[in-house]
C-alpha positions as CSV (number, residue, x, y, z in Angstrom):
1,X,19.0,9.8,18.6
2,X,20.1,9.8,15.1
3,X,18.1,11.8,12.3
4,X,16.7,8.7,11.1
5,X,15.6,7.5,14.2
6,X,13.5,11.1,14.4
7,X,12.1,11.0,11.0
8,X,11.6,7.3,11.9
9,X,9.3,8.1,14.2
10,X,6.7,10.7,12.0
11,X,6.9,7.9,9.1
12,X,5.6,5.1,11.5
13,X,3.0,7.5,12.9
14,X,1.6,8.2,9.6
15,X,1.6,4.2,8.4
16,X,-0.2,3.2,12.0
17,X,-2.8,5.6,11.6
18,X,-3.4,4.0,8.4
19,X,-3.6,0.6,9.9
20,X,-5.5,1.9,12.6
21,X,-7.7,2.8,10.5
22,X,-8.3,-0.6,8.5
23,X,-8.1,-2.2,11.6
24,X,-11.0,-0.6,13.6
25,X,-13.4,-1.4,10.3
26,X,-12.2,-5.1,10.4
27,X,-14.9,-6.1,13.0
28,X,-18.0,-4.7,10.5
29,X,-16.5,-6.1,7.2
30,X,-16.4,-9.4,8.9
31,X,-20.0,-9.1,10.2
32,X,-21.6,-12.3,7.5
33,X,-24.4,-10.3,7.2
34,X,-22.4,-7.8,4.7
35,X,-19.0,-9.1,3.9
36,X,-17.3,-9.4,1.0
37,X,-14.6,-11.4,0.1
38,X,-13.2,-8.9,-2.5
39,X,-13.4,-6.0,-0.1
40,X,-11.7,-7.9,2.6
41,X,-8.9,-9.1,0.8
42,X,-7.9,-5.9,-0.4
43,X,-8.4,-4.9,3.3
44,X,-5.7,-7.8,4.1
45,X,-3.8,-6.5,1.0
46,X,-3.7,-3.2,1.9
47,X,-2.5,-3.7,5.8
48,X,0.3,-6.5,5.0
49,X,1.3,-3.8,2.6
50,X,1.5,-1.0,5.1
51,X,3.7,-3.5,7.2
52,X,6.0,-3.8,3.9
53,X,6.3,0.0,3.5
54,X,7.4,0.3,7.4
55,X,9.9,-2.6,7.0
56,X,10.7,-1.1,3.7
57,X,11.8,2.1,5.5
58,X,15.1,0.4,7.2
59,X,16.7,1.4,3.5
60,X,16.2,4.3,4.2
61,X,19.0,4.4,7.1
62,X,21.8,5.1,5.1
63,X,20.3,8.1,3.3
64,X,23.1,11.0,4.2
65,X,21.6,14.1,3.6
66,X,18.2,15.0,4.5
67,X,15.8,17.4,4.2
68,X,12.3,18.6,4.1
69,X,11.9,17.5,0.5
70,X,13.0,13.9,0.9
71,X,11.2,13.7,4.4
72,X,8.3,14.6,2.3
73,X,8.7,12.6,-0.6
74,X,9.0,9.5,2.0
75,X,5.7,10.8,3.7
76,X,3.8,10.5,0.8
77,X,3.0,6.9,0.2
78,X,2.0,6.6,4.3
79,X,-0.2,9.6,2.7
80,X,-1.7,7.5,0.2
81,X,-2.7,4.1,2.0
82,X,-4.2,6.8,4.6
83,X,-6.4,7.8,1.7
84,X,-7.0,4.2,-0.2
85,X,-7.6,2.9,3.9
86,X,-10.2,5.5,4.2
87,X,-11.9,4.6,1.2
88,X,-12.2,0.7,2.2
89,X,-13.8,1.1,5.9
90,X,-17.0,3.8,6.4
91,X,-16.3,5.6,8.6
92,X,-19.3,7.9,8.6
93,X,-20.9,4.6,8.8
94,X,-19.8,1.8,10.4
95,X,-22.7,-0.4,9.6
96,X,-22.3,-0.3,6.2
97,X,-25.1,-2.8,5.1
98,X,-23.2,-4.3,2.0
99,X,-19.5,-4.2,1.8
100,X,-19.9,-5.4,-2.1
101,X,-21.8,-2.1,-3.1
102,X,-19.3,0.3,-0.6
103,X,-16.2,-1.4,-2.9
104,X,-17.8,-0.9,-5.6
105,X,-19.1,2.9,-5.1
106,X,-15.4,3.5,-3.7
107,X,-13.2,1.4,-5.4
108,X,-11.6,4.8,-7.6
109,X,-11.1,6.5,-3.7
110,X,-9.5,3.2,-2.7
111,X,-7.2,2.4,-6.1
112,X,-5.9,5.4,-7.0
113,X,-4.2,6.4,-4.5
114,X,-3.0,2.7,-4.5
115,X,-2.1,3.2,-7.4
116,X,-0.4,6.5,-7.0
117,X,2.2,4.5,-4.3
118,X,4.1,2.5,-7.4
119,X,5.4,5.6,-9.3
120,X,6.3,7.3,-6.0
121,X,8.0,4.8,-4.7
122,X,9.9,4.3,-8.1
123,X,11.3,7.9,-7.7
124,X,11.5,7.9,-4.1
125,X,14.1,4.9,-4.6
126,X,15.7,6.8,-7.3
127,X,16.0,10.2,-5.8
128,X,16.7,8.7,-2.1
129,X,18.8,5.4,-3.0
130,X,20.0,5.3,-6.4
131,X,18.3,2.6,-7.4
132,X,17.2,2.8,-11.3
133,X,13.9,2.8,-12.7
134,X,14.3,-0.2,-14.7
135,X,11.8,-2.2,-16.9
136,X,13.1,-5.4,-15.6
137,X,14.0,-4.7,-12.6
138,X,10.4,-3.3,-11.9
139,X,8.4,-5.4,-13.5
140,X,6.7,-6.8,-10.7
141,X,5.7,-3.4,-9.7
142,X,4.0,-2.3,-13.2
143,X,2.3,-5.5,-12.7
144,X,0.4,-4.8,-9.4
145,X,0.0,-1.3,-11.4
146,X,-1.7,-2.6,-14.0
147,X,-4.1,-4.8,-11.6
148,X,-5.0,-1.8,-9.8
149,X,-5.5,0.5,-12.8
150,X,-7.7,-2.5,-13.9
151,X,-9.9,-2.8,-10.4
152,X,-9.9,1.4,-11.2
153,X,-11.4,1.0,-14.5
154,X,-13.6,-1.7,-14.5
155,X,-17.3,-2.1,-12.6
156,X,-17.3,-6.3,-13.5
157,X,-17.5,-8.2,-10.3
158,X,-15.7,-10.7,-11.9
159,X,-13.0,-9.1,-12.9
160,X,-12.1,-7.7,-9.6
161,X,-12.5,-11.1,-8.2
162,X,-9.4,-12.5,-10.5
163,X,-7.7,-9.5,-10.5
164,X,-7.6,-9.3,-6.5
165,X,-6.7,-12.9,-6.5
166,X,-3.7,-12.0,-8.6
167,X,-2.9,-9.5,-6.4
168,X,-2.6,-11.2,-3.6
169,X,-0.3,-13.9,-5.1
170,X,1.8,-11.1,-6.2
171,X,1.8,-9.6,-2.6
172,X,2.7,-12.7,-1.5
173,X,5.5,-13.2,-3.9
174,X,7.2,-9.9,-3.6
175,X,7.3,-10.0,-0.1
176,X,8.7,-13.7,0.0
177,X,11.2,-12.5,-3.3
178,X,12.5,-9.3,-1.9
179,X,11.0,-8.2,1.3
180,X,12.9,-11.3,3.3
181,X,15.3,-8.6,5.1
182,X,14.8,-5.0,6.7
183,X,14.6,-2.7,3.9
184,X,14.2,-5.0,1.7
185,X,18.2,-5.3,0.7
186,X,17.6,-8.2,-1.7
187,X,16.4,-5.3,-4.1
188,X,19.4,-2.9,-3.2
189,X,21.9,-2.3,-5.3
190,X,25.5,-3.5,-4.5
């Protein structure tokens, strides 16, 4: 087993727990009695993300020299959809009578830590596989930033609903523009 393969292994625990987690609350946000369209796309947002950030980790292969720090610094976005995943399902309450008013009272749990995963990940490339923080390079990024700084900030139920609408397009279209391989190598360099 190579050291990838181990570390492999503690990353994919830490992003399946995650999904776990938003997987088990799936059945009572779908319940029509409660749902919310808002809080279940960002549920669908959030998991097809987790899945990137696994199939992301293949880039992470030819990293030479490990050590605690890096392992770290590549443990901390499963870290972080942990915490925005806990914020989108109850789970002191499963029954959670209106799915509209939980977003709403948790939306700053959920989004920023969401968030917080774009400026990791823009040094965790760096650090890890020499890929620059550029502005036009990662312009798509600062993007789904600024939609999730916005769903932060604002209270306006209609806001959130064209701001999570644009974030699932651009979900969509990164994943279709650069996550088509392991790793994502359409966005390494060389």
């Amino acid at each position: 087993m190579s050291l990838f393969e181990y570390l492999s292994v503690a990353f994919s625990i830490v992003v399946s727990l995650s999904a776990a987690q938003l997987l088990g609350g799936l059945r009572a946000a779908l319940r029509p009695e409660g749902r919310y369209w808002v809080h279940l796309s960002w549920m669908g947002v959030t998991l097809f993300a987790q899945t990137l950030l696994w199939w992301e980790f293949w880039a992470y292969r030819s990293v030479a020299s490990w050590s605690l720090g890096s392992f770290l610094l590549v443990l901390v976005n499963p870290g972080l959809y942990f915490l925005a995943s806990s914020a989108l399902v109850d789970a002191e309450d499963p029954r959670t009578v209106s799915w509209e008013d939980h977003y709403f009272k948790s939306r700053g749990y959920f989004f920023a830590p969401f968030f917080l995963v774009l400026p990791v990940s823009f040094l965790r490339d760096w650090l890890l596989l020499d890929i620059p923080i550029s502005f036009p390079t990662n312009l798509p990024e600062m993007f789904l930033g600024a939609i999730c700084l916005g769903c932060w900030y604002s209270s306006d139920r209609r806001v959130h609903a064209v701001l999570t609408v644009a974030m699932f397009v651009m979900t969509i279209g990164a994943a279709l523009s650069v996550w088509l391989q392991p790793g994502g190598s359409s966005r390494l360099p060389g």
